[in-house]
N, C-alpha and C positions, 0 to 999 in steps of 0.2 A: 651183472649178476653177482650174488653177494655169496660169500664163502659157504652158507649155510644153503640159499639154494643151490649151489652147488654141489653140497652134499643129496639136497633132497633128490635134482636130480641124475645124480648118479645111483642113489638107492632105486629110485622107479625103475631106471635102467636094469639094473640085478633083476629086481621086479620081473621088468617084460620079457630077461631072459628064463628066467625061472619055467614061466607061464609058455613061452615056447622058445622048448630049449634049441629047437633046429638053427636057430641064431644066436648059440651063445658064441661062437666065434667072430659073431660079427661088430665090427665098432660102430656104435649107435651114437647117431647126429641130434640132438636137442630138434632140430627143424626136420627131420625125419617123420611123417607118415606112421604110427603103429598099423594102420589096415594096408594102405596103397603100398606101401614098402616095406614094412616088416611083416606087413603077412598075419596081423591077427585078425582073428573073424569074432563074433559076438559071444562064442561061450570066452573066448583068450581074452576079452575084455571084461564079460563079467569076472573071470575068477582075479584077473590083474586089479577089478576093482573092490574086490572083497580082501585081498593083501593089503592095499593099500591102506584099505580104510583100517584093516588091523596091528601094520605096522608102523601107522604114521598117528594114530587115534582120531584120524580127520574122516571128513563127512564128504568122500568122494562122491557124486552124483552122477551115475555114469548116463544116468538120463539128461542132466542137463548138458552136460559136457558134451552127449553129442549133438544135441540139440541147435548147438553154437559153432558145430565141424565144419561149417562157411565160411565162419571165421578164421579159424585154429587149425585148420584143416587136418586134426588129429594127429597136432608134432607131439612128442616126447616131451616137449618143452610147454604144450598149453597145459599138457595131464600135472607137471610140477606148479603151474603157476595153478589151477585151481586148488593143488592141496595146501600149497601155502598160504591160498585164499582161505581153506577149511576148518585148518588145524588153529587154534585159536584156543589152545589149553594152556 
């Protein structure tokens, strides 16, 4: 992972705490679950992905992204690799 994703995903991290705060105290793992284990449910993901898309100016698709949760199984770390995929400015 490269310094800059690194930054990305520690900003998401802010992010997912922001959107629920009941885990800002908690240290969030890249391969961490945002549903199974952090506990957000579909409005915490829509509003996670309306931040996203305005603080990163990328084209987060929170329909596709879950679309692919078989894969990705909804770590911290697929939601950074999609916006890296997005942001293209």
């Amino acid at each position: 992972m490269t310094t800059a994703s690194n930054a990305t995903l520690d900003e998401i991290i802010d992010l997912i705490k922001e959107v629920k705060p009941g885990i800002a105290d908690q240290e969030i793992q890249p391969d961490q679950s945002v549903v199974e284990e952090l506990g957000l449910d579909s409005l915490d993901l829509l509003q996670l992905s309306r931040r996203i898309n305005r603080n990163f100016g990328a084209d987060f698709d929170l329909d596709t992204w879950n679309a692919d949760a078989e894969q990705h199984h909804r770590s911290v770390a697929s939601i950074a690799a999609a916006v890296a995929a997005g942001s293209r400015a």
